[in-house]
KOLLUM-680497 format. One record per residue: residue in three letters; x, y, z of N, C-alpha, C in turn. Coordinates in Angstrom, 2 decimals, padded with zeros to 5 digits. Atoms other than C-alpha are relative to their C-alpha. Layout:
// KOLLUM-680497
{"Ala", {X, Y, Z}, {X, Y, Z}, {X, Y, Z}}
...
// end
This chain:
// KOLLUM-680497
{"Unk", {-001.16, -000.89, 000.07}, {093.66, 108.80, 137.40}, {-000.39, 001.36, -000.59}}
{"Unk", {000.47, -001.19, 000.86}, {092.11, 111.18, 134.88}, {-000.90, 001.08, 001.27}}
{"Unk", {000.84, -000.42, -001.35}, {089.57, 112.04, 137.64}, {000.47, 000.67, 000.99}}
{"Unk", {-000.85, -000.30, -000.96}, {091.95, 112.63, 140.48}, {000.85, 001.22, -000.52}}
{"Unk", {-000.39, -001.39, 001.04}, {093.88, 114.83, 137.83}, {-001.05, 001.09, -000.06}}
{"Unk", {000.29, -000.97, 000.32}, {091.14, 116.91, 137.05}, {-000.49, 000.93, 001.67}}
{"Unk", {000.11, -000.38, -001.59}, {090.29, 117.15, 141.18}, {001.10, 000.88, 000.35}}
{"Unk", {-000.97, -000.48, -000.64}, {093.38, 118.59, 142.20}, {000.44, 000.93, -000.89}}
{"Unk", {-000.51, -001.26, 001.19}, {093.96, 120.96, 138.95}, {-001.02, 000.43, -000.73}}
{"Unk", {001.47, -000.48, 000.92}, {090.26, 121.98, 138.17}, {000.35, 000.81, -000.18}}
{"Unk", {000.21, -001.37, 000.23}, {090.74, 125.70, 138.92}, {001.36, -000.20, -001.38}}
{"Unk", {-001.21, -000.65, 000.90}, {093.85, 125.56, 136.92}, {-000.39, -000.61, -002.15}}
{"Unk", {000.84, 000.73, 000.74}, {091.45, 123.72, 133.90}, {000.22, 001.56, -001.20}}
{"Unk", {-000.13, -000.99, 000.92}, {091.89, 126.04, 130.27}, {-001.67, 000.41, -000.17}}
{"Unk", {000.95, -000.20, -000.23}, {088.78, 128.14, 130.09}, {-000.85, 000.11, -001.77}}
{"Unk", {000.24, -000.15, 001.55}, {088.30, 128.46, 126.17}, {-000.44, -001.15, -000.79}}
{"Unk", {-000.26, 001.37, 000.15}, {086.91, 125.53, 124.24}, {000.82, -000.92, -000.96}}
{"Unk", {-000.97, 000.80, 000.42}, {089.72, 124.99, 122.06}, {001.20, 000.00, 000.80}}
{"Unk", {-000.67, 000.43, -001.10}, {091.93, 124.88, 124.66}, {000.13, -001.09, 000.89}}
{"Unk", {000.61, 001.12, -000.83}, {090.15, 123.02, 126.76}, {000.10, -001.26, -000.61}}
{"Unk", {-000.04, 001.07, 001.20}, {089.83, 120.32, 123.66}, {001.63, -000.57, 000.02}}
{"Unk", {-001.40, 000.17, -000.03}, {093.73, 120.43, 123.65}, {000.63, -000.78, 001.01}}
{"Unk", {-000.14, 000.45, -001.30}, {093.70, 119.92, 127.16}, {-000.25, -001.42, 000.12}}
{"Unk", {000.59, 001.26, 000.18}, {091.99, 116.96, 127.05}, {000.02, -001.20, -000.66}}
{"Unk", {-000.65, 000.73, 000.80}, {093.52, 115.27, 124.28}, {001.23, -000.37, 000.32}}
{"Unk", {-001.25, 000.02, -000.43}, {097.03, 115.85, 125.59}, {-000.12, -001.15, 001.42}}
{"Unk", {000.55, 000.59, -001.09}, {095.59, 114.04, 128.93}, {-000.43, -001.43, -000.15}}
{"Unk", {000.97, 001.12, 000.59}, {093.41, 111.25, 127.39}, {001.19, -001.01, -000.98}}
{"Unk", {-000.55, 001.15, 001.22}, {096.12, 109.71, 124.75}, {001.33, -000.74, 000.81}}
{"Unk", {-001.08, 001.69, -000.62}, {098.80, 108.48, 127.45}, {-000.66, -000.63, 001.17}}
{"Unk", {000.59, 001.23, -000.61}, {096.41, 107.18, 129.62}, {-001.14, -001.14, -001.29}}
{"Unk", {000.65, 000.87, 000.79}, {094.51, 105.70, 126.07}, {001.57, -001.43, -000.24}}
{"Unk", {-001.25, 000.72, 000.38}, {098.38, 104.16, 125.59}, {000.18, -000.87, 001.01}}
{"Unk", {-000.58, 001.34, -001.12}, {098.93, 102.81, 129.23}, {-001.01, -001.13, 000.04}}
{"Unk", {001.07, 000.80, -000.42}, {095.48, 101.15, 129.12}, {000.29, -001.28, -001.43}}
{"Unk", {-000.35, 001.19, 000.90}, {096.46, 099.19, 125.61}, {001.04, -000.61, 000.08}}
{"Unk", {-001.28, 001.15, -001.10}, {100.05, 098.11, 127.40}, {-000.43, -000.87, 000.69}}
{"Unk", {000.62, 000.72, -000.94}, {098.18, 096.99, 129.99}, {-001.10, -001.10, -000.68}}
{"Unk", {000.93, 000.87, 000.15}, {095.74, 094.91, 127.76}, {001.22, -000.80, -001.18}}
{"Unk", {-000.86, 000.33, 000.85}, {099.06, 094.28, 125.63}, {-000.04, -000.24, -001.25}}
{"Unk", {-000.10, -000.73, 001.39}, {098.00, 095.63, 122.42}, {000.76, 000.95, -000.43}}
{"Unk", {-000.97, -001.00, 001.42}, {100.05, 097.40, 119.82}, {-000.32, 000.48, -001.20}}
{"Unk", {000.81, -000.72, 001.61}, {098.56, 099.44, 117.19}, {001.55, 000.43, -000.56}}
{"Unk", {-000.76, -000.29, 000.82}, {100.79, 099.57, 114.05}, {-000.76, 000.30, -001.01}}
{"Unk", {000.82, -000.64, 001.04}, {099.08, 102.32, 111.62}, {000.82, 001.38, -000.96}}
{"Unk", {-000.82, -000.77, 000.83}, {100.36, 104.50, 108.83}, {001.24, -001.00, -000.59}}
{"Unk", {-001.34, 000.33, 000.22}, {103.34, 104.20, 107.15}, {001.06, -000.06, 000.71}}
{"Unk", {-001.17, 000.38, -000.83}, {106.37, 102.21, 108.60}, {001.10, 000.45, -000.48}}
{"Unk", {-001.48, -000.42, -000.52}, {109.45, 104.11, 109.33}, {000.40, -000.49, 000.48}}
{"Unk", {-000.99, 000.65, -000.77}, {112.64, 103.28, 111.15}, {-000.78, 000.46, 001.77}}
{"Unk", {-000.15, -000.46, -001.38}, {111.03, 105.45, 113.99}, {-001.45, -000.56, 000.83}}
{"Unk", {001.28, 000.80, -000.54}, {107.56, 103.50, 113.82}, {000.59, -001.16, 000.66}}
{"Unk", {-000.24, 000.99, -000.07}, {109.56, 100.90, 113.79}, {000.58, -000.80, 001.17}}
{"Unk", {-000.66, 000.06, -001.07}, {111.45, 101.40, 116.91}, {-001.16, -000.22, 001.19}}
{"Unk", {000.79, -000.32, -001.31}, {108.61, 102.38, 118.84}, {-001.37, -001.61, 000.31}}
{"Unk", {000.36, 001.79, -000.23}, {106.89, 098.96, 117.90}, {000.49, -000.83, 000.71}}
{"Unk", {-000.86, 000.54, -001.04}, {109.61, 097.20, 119.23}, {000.49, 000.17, 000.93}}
{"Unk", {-000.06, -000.60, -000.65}, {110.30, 098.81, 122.17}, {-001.30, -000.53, 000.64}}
{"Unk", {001.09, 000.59, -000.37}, {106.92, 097.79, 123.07}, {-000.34, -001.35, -000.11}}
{"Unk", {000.28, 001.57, 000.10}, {107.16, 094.30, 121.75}, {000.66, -000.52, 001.59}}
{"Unk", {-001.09, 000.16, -001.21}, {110.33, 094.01, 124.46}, {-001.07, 000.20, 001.14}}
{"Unk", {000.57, -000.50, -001.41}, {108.51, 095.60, 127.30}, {-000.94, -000.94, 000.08}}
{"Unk", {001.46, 001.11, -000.36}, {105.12, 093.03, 126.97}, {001.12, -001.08, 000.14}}
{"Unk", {-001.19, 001.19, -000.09}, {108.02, 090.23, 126.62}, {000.57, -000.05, 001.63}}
{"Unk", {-000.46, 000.36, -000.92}, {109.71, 091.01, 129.37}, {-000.91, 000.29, 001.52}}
{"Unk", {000.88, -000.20, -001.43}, {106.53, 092.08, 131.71}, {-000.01, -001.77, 000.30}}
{"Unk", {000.57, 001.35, 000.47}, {105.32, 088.14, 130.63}, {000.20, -000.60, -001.15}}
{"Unk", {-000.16, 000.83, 001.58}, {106.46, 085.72, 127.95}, {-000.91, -000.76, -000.01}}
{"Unk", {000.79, 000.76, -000.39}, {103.80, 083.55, 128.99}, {-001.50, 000.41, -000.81}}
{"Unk", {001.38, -000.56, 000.33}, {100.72, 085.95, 127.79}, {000.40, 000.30, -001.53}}
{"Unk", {-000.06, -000.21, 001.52}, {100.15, 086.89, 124.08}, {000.17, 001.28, -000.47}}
{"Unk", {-000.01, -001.16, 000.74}, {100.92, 089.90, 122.29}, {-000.80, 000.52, -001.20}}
{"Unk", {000.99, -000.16, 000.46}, {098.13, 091.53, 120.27}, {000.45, 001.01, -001.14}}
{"Unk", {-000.46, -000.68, 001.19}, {099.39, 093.20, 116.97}, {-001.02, 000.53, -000.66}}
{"Unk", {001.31, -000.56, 000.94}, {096.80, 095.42, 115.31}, {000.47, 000.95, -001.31}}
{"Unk", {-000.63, -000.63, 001.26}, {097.85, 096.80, 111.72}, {-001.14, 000.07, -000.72}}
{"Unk", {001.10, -000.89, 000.65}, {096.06, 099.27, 109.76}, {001.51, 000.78, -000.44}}
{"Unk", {-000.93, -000.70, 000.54}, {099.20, 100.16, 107.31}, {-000.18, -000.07, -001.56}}
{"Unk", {-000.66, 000.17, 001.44}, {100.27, 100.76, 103.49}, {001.22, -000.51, -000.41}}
{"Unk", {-001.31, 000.24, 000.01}, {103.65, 099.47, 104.24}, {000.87, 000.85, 000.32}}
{"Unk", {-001.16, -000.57, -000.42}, {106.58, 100.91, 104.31}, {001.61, -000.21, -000.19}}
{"Unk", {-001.63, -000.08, 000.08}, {110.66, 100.99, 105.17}, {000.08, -001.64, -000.06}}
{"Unk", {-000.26, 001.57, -000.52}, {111.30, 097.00, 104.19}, {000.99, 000.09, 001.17}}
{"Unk", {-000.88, 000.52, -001.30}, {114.35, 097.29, 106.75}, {-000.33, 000.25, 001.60}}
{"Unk", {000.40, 000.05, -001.29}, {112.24, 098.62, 109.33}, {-001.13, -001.10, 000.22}}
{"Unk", {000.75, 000.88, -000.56}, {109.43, 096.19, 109.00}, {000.81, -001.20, 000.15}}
{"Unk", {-000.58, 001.19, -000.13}, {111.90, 093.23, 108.89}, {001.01, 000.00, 001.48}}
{"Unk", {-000.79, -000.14, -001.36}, {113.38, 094.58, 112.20}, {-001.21, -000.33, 000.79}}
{"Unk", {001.66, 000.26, -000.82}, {109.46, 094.33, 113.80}, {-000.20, -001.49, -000.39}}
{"Unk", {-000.26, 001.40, 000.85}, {109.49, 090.68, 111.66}, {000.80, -000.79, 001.46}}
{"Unk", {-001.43, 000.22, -000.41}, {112.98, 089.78, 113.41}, {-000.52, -000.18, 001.75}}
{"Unk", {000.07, -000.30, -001.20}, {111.51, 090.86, 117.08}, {-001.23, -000.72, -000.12}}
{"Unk", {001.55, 000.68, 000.07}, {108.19, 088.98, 116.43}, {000.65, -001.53, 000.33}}
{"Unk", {-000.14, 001.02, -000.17}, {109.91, 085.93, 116.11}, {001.22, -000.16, 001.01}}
{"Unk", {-001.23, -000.01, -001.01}, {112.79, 086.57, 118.74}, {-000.57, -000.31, 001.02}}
{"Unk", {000.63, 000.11, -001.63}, {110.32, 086.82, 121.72}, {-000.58, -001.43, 000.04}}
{"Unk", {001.06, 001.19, -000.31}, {108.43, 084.22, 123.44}, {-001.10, 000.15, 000.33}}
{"Unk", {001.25, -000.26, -000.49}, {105.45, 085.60, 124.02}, {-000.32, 000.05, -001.68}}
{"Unk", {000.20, -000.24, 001.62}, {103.18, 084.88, 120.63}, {-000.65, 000.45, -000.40}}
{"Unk", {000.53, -001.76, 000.39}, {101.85, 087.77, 118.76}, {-000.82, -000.03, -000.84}}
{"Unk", {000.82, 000.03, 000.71}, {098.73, 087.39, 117.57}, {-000.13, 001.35, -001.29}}
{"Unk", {000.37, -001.61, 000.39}, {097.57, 090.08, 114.55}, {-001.04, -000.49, -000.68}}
{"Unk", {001.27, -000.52, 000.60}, {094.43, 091.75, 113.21}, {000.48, 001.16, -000.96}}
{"Unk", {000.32, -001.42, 001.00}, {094.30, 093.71, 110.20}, {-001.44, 001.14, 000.31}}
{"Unk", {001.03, -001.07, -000.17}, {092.40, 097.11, 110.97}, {-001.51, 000.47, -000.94}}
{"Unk", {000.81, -000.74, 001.31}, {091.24, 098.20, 107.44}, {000.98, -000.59, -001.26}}
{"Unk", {-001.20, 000.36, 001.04}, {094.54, 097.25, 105.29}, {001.16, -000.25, 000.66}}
{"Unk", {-001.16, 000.09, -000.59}, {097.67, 095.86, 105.44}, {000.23, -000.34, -001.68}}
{"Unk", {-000.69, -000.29, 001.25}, {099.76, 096.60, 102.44}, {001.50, -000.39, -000.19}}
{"Unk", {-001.38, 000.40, -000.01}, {103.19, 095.58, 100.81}, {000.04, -000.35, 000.91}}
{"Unk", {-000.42, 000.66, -000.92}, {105.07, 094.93, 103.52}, {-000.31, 000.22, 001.56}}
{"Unk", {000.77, 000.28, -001.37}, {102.63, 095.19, 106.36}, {-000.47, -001.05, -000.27}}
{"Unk", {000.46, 001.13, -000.30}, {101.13, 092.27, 105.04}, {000.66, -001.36, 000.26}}
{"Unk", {-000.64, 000.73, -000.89}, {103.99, 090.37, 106.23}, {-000.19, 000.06, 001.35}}
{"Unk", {000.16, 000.39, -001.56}, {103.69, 091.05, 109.60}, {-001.24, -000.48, 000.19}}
{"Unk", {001.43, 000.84, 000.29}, {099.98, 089.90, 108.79}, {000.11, -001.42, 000.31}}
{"Unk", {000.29, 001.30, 000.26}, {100.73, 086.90, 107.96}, {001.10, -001.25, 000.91}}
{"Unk", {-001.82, 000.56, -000.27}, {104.34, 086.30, 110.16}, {-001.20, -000.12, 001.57}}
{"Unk", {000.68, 000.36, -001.53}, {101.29, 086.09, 113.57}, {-000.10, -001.50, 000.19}}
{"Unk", {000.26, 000.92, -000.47}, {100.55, 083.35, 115.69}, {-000.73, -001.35, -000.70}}
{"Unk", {000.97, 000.71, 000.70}, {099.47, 080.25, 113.80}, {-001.47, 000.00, 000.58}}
{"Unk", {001.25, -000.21, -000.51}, {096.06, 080.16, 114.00}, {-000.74, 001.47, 000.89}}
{"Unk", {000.65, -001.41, -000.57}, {095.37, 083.75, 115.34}, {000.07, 001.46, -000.63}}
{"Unk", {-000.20, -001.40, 001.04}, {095.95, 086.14, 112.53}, {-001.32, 000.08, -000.82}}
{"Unk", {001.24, -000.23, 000.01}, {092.88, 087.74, 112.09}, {-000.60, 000.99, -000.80}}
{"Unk", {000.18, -001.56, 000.75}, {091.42, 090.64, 109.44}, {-001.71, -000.36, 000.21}}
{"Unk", {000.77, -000.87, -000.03}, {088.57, 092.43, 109.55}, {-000.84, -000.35, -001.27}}
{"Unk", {000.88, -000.21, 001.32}, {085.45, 091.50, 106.81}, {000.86, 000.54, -001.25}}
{"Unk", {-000.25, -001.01, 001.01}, {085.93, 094.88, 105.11}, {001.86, 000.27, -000.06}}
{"Unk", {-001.05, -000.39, -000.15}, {089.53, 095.11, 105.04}, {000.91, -000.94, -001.53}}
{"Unk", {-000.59, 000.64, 001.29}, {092.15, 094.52, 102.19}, {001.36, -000.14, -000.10}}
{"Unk", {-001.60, 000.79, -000.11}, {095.43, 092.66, 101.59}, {000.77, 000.42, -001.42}}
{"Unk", {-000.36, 000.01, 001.80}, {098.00, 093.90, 098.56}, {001.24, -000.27, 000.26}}
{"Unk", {-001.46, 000.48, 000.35}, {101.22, 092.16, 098.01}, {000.57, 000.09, -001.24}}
{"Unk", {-000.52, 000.16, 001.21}, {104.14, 092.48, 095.84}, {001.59, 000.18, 000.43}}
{"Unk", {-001.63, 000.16, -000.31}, {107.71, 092.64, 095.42}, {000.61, 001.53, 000.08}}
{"Unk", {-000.71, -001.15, -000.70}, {110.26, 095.13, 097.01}, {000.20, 000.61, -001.24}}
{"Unk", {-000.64, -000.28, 001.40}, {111.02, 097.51, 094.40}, {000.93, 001.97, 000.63}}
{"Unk", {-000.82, -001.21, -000.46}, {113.57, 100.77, 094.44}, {000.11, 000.88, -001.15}}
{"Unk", {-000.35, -000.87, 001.32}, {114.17, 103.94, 091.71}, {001.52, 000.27, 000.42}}
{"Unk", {-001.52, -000.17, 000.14}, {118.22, 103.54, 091.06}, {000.34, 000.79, -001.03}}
{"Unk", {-000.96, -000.67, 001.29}, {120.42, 105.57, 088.52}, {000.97, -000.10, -000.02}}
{"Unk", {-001.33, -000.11, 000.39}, {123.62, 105.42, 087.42}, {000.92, -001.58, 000.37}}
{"Unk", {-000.91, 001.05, -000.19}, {126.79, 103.27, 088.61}, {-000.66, -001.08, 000.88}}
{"Unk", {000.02, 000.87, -001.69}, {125.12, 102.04, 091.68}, {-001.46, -001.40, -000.51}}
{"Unk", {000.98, 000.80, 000.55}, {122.19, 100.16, 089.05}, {000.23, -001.33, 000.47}}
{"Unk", {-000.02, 001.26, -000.13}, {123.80, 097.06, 088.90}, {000.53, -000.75, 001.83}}
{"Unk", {000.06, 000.20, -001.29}, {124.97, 096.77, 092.76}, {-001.91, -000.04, 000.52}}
{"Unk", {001.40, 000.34, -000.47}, {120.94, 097.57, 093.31}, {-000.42, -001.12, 000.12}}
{"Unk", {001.18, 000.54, 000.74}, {119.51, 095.38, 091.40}, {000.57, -001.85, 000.57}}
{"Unk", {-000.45, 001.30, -000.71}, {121.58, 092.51, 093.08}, {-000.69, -000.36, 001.23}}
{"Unk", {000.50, -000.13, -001.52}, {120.46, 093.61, 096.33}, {-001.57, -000.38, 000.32}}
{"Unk", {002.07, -000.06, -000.07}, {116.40, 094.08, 095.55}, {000.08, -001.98, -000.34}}
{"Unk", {000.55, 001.49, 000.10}, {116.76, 090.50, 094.11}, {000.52, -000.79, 000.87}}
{"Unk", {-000.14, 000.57, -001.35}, {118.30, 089.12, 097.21}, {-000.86, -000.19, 000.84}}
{"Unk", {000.73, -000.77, -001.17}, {116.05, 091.01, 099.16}, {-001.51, -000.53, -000.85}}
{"Unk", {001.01, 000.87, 000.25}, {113.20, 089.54, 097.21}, {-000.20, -001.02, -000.25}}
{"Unk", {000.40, 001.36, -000.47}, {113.85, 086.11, 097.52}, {-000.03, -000.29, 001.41}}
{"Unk", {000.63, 000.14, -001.69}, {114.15, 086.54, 101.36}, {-001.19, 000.28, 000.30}}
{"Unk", {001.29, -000.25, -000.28}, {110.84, 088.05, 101.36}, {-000.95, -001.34, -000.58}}
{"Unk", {000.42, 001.24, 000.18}, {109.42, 085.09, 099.26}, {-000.25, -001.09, 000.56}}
{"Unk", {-000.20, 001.42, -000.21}, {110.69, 082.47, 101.02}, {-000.69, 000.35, 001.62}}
{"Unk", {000.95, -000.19, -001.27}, {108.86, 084.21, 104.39}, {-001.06, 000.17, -000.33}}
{"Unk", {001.10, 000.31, -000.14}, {106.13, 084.86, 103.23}, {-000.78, -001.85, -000.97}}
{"Unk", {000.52, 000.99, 000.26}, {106.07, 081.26, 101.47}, {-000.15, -001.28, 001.19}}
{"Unk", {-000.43, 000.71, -001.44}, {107.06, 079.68, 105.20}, {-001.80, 000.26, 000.54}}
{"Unk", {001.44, -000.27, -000.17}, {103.85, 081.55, 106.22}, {-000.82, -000.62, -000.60}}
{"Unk", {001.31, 000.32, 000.75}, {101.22, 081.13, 103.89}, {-000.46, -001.45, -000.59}}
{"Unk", {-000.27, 001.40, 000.13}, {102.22, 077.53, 103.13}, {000.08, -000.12, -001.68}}
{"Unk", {-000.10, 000.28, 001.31}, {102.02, 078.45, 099.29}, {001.45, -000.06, -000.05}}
{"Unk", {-001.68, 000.04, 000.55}, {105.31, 077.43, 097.06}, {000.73, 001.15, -000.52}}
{"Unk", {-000.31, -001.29, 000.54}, {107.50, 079.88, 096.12}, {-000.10, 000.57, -001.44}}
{"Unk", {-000.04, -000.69, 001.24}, {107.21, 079.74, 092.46}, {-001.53, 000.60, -000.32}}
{"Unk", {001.66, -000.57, -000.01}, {103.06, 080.91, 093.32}, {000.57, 001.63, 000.70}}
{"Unk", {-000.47, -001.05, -000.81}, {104.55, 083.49, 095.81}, {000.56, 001.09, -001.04}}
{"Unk", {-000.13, -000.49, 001.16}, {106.54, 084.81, 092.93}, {-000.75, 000.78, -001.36}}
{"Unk", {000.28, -000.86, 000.89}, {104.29, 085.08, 090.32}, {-001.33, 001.07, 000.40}}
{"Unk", {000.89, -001.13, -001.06}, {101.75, 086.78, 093.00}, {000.73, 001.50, -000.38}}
{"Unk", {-000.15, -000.62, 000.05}, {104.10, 089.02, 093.46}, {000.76, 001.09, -001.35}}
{"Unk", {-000.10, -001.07, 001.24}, {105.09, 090.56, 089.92}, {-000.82, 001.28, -000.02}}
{"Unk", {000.72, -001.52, -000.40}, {102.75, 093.16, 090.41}, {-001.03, 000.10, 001.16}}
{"Unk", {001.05, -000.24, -001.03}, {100.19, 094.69, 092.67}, {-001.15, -001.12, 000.08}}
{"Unk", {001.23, 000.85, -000.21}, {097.68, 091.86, 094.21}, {-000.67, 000.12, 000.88}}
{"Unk", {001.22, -000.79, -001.27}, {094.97, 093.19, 096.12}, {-001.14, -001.70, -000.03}}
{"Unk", {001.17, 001.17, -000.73}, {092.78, 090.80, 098.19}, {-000.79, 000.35, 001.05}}
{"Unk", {001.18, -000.43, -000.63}, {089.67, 091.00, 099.66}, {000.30, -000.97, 001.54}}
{"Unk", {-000.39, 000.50, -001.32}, {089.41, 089.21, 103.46}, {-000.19, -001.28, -000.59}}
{"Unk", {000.48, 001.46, -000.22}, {088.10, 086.05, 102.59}, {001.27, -000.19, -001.23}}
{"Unk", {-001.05, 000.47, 001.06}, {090.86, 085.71, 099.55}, {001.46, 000.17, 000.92}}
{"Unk", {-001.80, 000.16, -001.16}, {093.99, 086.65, 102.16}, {-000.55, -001.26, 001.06}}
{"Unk", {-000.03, 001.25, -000.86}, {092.53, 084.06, 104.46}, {000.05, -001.23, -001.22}}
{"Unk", {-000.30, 001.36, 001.07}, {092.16, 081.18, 100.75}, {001.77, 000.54, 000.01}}
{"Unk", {-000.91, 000.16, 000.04}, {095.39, 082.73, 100.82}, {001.37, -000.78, 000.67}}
{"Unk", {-000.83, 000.98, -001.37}, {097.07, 081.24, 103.74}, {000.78, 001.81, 001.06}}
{"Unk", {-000.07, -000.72, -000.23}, {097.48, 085.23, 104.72}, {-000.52, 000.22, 002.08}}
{"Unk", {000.43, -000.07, -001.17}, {095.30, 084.96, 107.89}, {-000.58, -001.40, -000.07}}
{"Unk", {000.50, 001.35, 000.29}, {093.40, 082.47, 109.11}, {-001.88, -000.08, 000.72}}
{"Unk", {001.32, 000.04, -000.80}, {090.19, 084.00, 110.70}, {-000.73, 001.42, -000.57}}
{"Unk", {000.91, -000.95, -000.18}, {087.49, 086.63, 109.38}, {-000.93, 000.46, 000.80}}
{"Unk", {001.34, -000.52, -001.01}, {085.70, 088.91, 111.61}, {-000.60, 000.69, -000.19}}
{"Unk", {000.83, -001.37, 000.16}, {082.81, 090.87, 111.46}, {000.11, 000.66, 000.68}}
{"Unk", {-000.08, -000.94, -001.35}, {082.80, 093.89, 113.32}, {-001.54, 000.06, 000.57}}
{"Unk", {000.99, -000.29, -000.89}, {080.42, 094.35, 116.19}, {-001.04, 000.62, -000.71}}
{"Unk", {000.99, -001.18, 000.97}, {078.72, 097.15, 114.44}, {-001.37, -000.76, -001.32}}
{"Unk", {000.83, 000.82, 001.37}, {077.63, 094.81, 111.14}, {-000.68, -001.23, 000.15}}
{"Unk", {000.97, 001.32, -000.23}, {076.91, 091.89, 112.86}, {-000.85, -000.10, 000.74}}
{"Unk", {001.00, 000.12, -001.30}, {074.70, 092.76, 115.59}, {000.64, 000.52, 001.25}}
{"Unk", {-000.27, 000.37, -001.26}, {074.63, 093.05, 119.51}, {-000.12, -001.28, 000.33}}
{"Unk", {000.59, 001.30, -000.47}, {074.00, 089.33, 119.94}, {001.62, -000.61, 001.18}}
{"Unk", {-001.51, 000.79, -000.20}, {077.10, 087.85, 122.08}, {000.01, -001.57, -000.28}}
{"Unk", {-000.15, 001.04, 000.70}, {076.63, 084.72, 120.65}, {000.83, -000.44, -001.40}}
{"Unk", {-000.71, -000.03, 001.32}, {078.25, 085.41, 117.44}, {-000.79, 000.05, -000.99}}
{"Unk", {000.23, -000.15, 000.99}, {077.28, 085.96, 114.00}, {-000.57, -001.31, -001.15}}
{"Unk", {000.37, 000.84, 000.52}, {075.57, 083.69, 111.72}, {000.16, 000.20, -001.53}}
{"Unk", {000.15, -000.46, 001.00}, {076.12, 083.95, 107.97}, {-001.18, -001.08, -000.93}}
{"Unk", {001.15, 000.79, 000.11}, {072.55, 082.86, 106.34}, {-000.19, -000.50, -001.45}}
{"Unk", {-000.21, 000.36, 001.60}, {071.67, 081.01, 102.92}, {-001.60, 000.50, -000.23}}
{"Unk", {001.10, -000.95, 000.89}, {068.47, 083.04, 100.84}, {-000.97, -001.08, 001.57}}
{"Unk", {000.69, 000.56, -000.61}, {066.33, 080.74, 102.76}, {000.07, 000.14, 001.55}}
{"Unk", {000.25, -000.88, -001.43}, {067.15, 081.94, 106.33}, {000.70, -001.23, 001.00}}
{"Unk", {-000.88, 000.68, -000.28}, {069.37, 078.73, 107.09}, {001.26, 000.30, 000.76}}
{"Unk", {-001.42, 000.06, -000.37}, {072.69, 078.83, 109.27}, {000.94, -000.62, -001.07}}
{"Unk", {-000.76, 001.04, 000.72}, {075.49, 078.13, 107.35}, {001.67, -000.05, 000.48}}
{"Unk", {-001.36, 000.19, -000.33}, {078.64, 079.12, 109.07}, {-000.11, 001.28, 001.09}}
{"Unk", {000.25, -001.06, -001.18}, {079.28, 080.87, 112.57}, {001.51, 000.56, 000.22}}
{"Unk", {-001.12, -000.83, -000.21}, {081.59, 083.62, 113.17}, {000.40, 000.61, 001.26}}
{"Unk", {-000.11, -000.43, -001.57}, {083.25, 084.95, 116.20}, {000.19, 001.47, -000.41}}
{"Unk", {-000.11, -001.41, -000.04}, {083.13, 088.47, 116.94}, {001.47, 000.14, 001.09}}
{"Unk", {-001.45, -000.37, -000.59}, {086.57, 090.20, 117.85}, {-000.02, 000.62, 001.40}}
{"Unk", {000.23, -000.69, -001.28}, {086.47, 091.04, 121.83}, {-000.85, -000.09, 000.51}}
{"Unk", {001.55, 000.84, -000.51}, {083.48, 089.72, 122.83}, {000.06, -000.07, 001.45}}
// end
């Protein structure tokens, strides 16, 4: 397509090379978008807004209703975000029938690492180097509206509890005291966690081999084999 595009609109091609650069970017990122529809991936990165949040779902729908049959591929690389927008992406995860695997990118934070952990049994997947931090919803209130808050956040943080204790298979009074403050986890501690359930090395660290990855003991032993992501 790109090709055929630049055939039929060369002469009209920007002649400058930041232009040109512009050109080319503007060109390149909705055919980089139709090609991850088409492989029915969903990158969820940055901070979640209502308007990330839409555009997630919106896309969950559309793979749903191309095929409920095929899997949906969730890739998150966030710090969190709007709880009411990620619990609307939550809400649509478990509405569809098509089941939605996820990979952590680099991080999945607060309440991205729910949708982490809300994937496909058995197919929620992070990244080696990548890191997990949970904790409880929290808000800055003043005045009259304190004690209405403070009803609400603790509502709103035993619903979160009791999902991510559904998930992770821990009890809620562990879930709890997890979350009192910031708990950062490395990959292999969100998978002891019940967070994911698969570490991958990336291509890059583990080799070209397509066989997969071997992790070795001093002595040069196999001791546990890893799959590489996309292979």
């Amino acid at each position: 397509m790109l090709c055929r595009r630049l055939a039929l609109f060369g002469s009209t091609l920007p002649s400058t090379p930041i232009a040109a650069r512009a050109y080319r970017s503007s060109s390149l990122i909705p055919l980089a978008e139709e090609y991850l529809l088409k492989s029915r991936i969903v990158f969820l990165t940055g901070p979640i807004s209502d308007t990330k949040s839409s555009d997630v779902i919106d896309k969950l729908l559309f793979l749903e209703f191309q095929d409920n049959r095929k899997p949906i591929h969730l890739h998150i690389g966030s710090p969190g975000g709007s709880v009411s927008a990620v619990l609307s992406i939550y809400n649509t995860m478990k509405y569809i029938r098509s089941r939605v695997t996820t990979l952590c990118l680099g991080q999945a934070s607060s309440m991205a690492s729910l949708l982490l952990a809300a994937g496909a049994p058995g197919e929620r997947r992070i990244f080696s180097n990548s890191t997990v931090m949970i904790h409880q919803p929290y808000r800055h209130m003043a005045g009259p509206a304190v004690d209405i808050g403070v009803q609400h956040i603790l509502k709103l943080r035993e619903c979160l509890n009791q999902i991510y204790s559904h998930h992770t298979g821990q009890p809620i009074e562990r879930i709890e005291q997890c979350t009192e403050r910031d708990m950062y986890m490395s990959a292999d501690e969100a998978k002891e966690f019940g967070i994911v359930d698969e570490v991958i090395v990336p291509r890059r660290l583990a080799g070209s081999s397509n066989e997969g990855t071997k992790s070795c003991t001093d002595d040069g032993s196999a001791v546990k084999e890893q799959k590489l992501w996309f292979q």
